[in-house]
One Martini backbone bead per residue (centre of mass of N, CA, C, O) as a GRO file, in nm:
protein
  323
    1UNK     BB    1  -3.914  14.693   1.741
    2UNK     BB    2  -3.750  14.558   1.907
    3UNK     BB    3  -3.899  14.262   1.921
    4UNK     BB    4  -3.847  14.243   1.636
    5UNK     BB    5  -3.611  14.150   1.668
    6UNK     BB    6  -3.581  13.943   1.837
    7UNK     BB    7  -3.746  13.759   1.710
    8UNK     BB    8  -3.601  13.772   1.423
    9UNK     BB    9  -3.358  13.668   1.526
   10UNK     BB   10  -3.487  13.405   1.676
   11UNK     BB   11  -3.532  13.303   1.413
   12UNK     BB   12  -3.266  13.270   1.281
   13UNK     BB   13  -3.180  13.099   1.462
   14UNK     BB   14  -3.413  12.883   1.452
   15UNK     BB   15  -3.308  12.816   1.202
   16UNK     BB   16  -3.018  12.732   1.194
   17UNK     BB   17  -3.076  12.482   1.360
   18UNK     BB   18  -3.235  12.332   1.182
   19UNK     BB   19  -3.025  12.303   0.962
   20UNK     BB   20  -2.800  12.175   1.104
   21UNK     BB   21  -3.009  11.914   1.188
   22UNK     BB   22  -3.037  11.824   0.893
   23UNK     BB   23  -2.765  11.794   0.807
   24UNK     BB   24  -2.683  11.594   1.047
   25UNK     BB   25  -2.889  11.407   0.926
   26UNK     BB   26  -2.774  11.326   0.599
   27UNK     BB   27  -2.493  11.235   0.731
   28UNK     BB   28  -2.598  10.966   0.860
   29UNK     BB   29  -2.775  10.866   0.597
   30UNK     BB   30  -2.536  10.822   0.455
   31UNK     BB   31  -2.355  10.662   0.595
   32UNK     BB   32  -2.583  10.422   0.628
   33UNK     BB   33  -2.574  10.371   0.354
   34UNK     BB   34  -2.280  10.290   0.289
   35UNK     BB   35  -2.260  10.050   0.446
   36UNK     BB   36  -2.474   9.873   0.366
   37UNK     BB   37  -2.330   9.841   0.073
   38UNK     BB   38  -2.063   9.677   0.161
   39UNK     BB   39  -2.235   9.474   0.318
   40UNK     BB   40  -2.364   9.380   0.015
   41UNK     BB   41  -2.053   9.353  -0.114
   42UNK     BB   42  -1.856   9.231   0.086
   43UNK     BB   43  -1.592   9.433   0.146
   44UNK     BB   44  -1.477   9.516   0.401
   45UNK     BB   45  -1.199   9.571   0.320
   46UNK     BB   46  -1.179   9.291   0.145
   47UNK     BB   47  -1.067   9.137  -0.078
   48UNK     BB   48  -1.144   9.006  -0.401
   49UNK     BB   49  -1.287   8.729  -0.557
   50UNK     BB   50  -1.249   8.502  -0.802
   51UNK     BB   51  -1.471   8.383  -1.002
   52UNK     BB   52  -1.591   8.064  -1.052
   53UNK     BB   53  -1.490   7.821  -1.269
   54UNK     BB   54  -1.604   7.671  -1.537
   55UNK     BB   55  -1.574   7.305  -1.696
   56UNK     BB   56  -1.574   7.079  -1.853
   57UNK     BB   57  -1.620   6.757  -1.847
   58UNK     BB   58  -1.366   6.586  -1.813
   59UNK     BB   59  -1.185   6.744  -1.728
   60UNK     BB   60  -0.794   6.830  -1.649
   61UNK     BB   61  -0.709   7.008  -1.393
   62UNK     BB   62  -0.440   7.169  -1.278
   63UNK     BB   63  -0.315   7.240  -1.005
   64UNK     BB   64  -0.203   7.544  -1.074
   65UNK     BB   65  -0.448   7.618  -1.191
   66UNK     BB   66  -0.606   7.759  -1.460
   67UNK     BB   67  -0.540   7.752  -1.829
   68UNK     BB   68  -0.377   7.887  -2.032
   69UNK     BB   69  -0.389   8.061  -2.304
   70UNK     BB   70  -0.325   7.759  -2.497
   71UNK     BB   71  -0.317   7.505  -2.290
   72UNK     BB   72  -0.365   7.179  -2.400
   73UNK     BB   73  -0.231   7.031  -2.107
   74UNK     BB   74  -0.439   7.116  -1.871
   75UNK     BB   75  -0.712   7.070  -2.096
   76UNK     BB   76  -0.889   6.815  -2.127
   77UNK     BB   77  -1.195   6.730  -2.338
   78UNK     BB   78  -1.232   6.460  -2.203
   79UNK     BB   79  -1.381   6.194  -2.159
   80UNK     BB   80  -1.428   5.984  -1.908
   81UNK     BB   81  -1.294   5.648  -1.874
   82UNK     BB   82  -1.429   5.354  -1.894
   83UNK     BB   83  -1.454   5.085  -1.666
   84UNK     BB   84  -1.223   4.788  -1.699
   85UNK     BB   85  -1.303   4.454  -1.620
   86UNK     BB   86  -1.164   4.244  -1.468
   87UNK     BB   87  -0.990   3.939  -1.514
   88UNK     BB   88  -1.024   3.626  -1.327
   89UNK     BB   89  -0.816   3.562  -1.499
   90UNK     BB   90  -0.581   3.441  -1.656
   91UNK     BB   91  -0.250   3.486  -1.874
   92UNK     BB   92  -0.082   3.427  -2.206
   93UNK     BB   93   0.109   3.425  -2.372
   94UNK     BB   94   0.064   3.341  -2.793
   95UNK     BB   95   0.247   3.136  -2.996
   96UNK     BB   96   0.250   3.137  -3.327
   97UNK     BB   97   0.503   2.947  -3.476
   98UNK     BB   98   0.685   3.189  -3.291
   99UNK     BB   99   0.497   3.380  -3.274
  100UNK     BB  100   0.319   3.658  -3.173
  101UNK     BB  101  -0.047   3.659  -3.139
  102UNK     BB  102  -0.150   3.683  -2.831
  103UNK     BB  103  -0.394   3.548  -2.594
  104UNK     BB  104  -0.432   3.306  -2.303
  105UNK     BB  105  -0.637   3.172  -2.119
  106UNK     BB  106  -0.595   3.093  -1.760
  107UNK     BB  107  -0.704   2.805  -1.558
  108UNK     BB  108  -0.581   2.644  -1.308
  109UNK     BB  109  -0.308   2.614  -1.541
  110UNK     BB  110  -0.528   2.601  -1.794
  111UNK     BB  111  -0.537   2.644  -2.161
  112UNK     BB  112  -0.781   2.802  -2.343
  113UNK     BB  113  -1.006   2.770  -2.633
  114UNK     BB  114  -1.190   2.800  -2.840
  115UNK     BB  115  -1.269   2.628  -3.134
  116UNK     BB  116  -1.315   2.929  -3.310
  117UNK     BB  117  -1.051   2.985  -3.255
  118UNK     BB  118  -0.862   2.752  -3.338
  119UNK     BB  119  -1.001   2.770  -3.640
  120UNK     BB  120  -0.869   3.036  -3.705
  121UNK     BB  121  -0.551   2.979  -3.628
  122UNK     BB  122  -0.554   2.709  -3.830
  123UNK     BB  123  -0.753   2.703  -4.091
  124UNK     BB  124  -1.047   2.636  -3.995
  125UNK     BB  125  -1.350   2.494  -4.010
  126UNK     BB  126  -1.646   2.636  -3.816
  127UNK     BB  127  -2.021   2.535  -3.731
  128UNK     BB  128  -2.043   2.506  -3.392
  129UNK     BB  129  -1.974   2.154  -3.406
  130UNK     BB  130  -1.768   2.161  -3.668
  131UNK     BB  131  -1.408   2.107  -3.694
  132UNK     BB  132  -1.258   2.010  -3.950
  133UNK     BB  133  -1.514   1.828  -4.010
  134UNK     BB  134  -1.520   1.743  -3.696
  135UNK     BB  135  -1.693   1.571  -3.457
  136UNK     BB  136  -1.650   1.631  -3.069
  137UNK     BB  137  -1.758   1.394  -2.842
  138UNK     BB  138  -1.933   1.479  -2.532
  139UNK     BB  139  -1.888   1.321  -2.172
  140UNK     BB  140  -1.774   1.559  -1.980
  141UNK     BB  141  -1.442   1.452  -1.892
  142UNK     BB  142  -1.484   1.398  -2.214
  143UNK     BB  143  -1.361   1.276  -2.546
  144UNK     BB  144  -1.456   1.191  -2.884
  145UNK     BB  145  -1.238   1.097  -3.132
  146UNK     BB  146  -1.173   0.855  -3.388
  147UNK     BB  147  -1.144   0.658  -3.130
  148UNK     BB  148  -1.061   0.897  -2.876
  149UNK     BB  149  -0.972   0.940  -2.537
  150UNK     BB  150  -1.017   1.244  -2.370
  151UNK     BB  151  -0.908   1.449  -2.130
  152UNK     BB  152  -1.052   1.756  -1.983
  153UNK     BB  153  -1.085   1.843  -1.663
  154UNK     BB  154  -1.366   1.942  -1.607
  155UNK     BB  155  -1.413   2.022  -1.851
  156UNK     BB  156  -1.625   2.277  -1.964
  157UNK     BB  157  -1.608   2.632  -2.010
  158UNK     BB  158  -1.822   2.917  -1.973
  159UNK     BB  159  -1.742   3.229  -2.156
  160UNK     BB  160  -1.908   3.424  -2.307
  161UNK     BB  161  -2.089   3.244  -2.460
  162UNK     BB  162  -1.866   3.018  -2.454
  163UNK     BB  163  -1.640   2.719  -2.481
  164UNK     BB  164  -1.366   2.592  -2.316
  165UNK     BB  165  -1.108   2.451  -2.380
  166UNK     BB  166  -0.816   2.256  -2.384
  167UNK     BB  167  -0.569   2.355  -2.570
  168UNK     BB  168  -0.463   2.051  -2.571
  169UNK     BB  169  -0.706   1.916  -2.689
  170UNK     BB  170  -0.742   2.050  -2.956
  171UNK     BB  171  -0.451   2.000  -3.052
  172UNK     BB  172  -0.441   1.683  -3.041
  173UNK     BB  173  -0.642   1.618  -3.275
  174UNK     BB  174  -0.425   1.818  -3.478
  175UNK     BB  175  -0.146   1.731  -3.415
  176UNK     BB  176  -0.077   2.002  -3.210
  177UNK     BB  177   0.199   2.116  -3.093
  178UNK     BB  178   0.201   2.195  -2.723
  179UNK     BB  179   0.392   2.465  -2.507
  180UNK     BB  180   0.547   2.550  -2.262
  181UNK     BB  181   0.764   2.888  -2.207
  182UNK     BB  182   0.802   3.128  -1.981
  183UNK     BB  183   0.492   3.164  -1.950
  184UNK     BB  184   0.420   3.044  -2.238
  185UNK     BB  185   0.225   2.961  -2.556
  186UNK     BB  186   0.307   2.725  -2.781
  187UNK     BB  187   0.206   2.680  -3.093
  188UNK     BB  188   0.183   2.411  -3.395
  189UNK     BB  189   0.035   2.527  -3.749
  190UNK     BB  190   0.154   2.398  -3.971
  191UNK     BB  191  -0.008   2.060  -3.954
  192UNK     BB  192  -0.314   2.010  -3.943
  193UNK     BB  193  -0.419   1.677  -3.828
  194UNK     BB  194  -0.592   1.429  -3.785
  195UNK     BB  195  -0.602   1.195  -3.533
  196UNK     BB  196  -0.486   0.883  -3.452
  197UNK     BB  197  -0.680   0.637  -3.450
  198UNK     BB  198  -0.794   0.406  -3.191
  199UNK     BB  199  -0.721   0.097  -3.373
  200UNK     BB  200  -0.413   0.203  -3.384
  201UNK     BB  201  -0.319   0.320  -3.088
  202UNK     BB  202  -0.437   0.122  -2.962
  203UNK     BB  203  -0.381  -0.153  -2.742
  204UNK     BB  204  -0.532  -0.426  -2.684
  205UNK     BB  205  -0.466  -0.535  -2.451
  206UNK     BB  206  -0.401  -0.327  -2.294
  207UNK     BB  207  -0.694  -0.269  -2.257
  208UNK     BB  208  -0.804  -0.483  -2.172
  209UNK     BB  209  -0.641  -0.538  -1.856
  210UNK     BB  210  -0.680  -0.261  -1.740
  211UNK     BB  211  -0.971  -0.250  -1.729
  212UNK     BB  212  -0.992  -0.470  -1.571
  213UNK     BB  213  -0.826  -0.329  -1.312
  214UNK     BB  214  -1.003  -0.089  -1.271
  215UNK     BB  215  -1.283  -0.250  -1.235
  216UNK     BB  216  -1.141  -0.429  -0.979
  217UNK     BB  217  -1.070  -0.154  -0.774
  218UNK     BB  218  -1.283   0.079  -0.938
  219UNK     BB  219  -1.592   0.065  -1.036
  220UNK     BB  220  -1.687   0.273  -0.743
  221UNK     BB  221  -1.557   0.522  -0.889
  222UNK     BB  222  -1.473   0.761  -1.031
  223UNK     BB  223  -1.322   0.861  -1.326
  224UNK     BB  224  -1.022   0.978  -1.181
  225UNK     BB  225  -0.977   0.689  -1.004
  226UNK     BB  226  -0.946   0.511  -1.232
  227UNK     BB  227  -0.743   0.679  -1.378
  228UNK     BB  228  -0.543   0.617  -1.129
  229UNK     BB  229  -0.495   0.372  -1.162
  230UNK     BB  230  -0.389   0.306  -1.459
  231UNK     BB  231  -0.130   0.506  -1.361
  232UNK     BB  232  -0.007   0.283  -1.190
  233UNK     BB  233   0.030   0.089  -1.379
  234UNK     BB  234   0.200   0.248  -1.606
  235UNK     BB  235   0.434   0.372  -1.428
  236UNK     BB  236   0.548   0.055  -1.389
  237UNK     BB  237   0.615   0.000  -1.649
  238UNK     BB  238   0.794   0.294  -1.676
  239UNK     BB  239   0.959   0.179  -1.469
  240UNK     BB  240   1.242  -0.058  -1.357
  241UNK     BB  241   1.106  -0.194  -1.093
  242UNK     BB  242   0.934  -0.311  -1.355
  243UNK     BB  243   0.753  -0.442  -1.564
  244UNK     BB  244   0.675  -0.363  -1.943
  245UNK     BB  245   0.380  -0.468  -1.889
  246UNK     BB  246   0.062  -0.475  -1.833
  247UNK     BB  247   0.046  -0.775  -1.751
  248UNK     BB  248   0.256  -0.814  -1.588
  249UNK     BB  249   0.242  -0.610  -1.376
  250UNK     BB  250  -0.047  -0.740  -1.262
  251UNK     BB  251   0.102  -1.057  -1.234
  252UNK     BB  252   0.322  -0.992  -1.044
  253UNK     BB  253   0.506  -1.180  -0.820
  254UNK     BB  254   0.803  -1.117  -0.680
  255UNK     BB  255   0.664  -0.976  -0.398
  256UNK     BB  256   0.389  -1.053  -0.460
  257UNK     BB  257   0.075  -1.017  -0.470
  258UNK     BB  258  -0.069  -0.693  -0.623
  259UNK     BB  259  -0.331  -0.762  -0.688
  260UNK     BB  260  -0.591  -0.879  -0.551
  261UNK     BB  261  -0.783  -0.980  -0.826
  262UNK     BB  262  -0.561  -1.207  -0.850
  263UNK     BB  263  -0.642  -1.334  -0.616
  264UNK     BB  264  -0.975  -1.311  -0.655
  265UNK     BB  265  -1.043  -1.298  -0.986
  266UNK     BB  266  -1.190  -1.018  -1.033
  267UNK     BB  267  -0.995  -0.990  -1.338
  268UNK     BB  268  -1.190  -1.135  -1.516
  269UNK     BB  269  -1.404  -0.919  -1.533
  270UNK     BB  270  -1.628  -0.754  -1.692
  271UNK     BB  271  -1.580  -0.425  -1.829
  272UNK     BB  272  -1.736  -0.126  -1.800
  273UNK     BB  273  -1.736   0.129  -2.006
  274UNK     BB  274  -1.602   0.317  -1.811
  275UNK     BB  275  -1.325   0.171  -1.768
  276UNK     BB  276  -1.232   0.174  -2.066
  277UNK     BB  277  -1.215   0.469  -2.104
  278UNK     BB  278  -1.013   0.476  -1.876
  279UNK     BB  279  -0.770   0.327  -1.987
  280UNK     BB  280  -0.785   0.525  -2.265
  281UNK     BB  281  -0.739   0.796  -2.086
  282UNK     BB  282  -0.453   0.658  -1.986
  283UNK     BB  283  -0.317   0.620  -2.263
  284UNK     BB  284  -0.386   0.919  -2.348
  285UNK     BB  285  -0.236   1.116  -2.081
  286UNK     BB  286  -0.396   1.059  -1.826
  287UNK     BB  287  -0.391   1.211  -1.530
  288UNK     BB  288  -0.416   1.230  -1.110
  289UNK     BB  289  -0.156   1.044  -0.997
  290UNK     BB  290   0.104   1.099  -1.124
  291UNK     BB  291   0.369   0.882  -1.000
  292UNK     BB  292   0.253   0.670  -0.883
  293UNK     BB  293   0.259   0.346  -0.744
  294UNK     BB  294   0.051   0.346  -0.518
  295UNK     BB  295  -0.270   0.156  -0.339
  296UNK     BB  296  -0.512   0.224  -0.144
  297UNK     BB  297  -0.733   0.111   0.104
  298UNK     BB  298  -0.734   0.183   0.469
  299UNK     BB  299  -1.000  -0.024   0.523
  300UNK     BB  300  -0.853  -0.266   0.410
  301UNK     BB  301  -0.529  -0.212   0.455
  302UNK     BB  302  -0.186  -0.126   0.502
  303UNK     BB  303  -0.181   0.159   0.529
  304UNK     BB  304   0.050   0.247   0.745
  305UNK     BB  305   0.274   0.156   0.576
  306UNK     BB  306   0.255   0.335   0.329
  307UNK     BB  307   0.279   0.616   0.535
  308UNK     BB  308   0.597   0.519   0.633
  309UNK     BB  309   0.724   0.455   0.336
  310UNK     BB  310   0.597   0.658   0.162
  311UNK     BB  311   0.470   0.891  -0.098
  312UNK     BB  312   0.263   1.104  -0.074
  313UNK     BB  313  -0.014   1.245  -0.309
  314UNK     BB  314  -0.320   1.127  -0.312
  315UNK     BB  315  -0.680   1.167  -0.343
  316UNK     BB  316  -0.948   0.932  -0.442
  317UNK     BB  317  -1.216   0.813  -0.247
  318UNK     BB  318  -1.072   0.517  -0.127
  319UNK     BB  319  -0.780   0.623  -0.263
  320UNK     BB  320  -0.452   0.600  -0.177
  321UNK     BB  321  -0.173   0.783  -0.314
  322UNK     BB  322   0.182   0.653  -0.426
  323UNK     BB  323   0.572   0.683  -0.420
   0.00000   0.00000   0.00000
């Protein structure tokens, strides 16, 4: 009997044992699942982070964080705008009759405008052709129209599918003063009317003459350089220093001969079609070499004296320009 006691107790014994052996098993493995948890929804004891907060594309989040229920200046739900391709000209207010009426392309100084653009502007039709009615032929640097020609300035430009002329040139077709003031450009289309005639405006002698002293001094230059020449003459007829017109300016013996062709007859040589036109773009406006009073080609004149004592202009071809 005492045997079975102590076994009986040695067993309760080692039962007592075993359970507490188990207790301090499930308490490992509660710990241990414990942690596994926090460690996978990252809590280990750092604040909660709030969940990132996504909004319609092109919104405009304000730096203070998102926008309170009701904040409609916070969050703009529109798209972001389309990147505008800035143009690589230049512009001037344009004020028609003295209003402000839109914007005038310039492009190096110079104030251009498509022709169905000015016939809009002015009431007038335009056929992609003819415009008020007038059809004006292009040459290159110039335009012929109703017997007159106007000089272009380096031609028509093309923008845009269109092309663009010289607001000065379209202005004077319809005899409408075309001024810049304070980088404005006052345009006056109270009355366009076809310009005067070619028959009317141009001098005949003047033409005559003109084209003449041209064609001999630069009949192998540019149409520019011509049209430099005819500036020289024209310059000296309105100087005081020079007699008062075309003829005189040319034959002036006062300081002796003044240009080469009076002295070797090459004045009298019949002037091709070239030379006329450059006299009559002379004649109505075109200038190339400013103010110049005088011209030389240095490789044949006495170019030394004239780069001492007087005031360069400009070069254009064989001949430099002076004032």
């Amino acid at each position: 009997m005492g045997s079975l006691r102590l076994q009986f107790g040695g067993g309760r014994d080692i039962l007592r044992c075993n359970m507490f052996r188990k207790d301090k098993l499930h308490i490992v493995l509660l710990v241990c699942a414990l942690l596994l948890c926090l460690a996978a929804n990252g809590s280990m004891g750092a604040p909660e982070e709030e969940p990132a907060q996504s909004y319609p594309a092109g919104s405009t989040v304000l730096a203070d964080g998102p926008p309170e229920a009701g904040d409609e200046g916070a969050v703009r739900n529109e798209e972001a705008p389309e990147a505008v391709e800035e143009s690589p000209y230049d512009s001037a207010p344009l004020y028609i009759n003295g209003i402000l009426s839109s914007e005038c392309i310039v492009v190096d100084g110079t104030a251009r405008m498509s022709p169905g653009r000015f016939a809009q502007l002015a009431g007038l039709d335009y056929d992609g052709v003819s415009i008020g009615g007038v059809k004006p032929q292009v040459y290159g640097d110039y335009v012929a129209v109703n017997g007159r020609c106007l000089y272009l300035g380096g031609g028509l430009m093309e923008l845009g599918g269109e092309l663009l002329w010289p607001l000065r040139v379209l202005a004077e077709i319809f005899s409408c003063p075309v001024t810049w003031q304070d980088g404005s450009i006052d345009l006056d289309l109270t009355n366009p009317q076809l310009l005067e005639s070619g028959d009317t405006y141009y001098n005949e002698e003047d033409v005559y003459w003109l084209s003449r002293i041209i064609y001999a001094e630069s009949g192998n230059q540019s149409l520019a350089g011509q049209i430099g020449v005819g500036n020289v003459v024209l310059n000296r007829v309105a100087s005081p220093l020079f007699p008062d017109s075309v003829f005189e300016v040319i034959f002036d013996r006062s300081y002796g001969v003044q240009f080469s062709p009076v002295e070797n007859g090459s004045i009298y040589s019949v002037p091709d079609d070239e030379a006329v036109v450059a006299a009559k773009l002379a004649l109505d406006g075109a200038n190339t070499v400013g103010e110049s009073l005088y011209f030389v080609n240095p490789y044949i004149g006495a170019g030394g004296w004239f780069a001492a004592n007087l005031s360069y202009v400009t070069s254009i071809g064989d001949h430099v320009f002076y004032a």
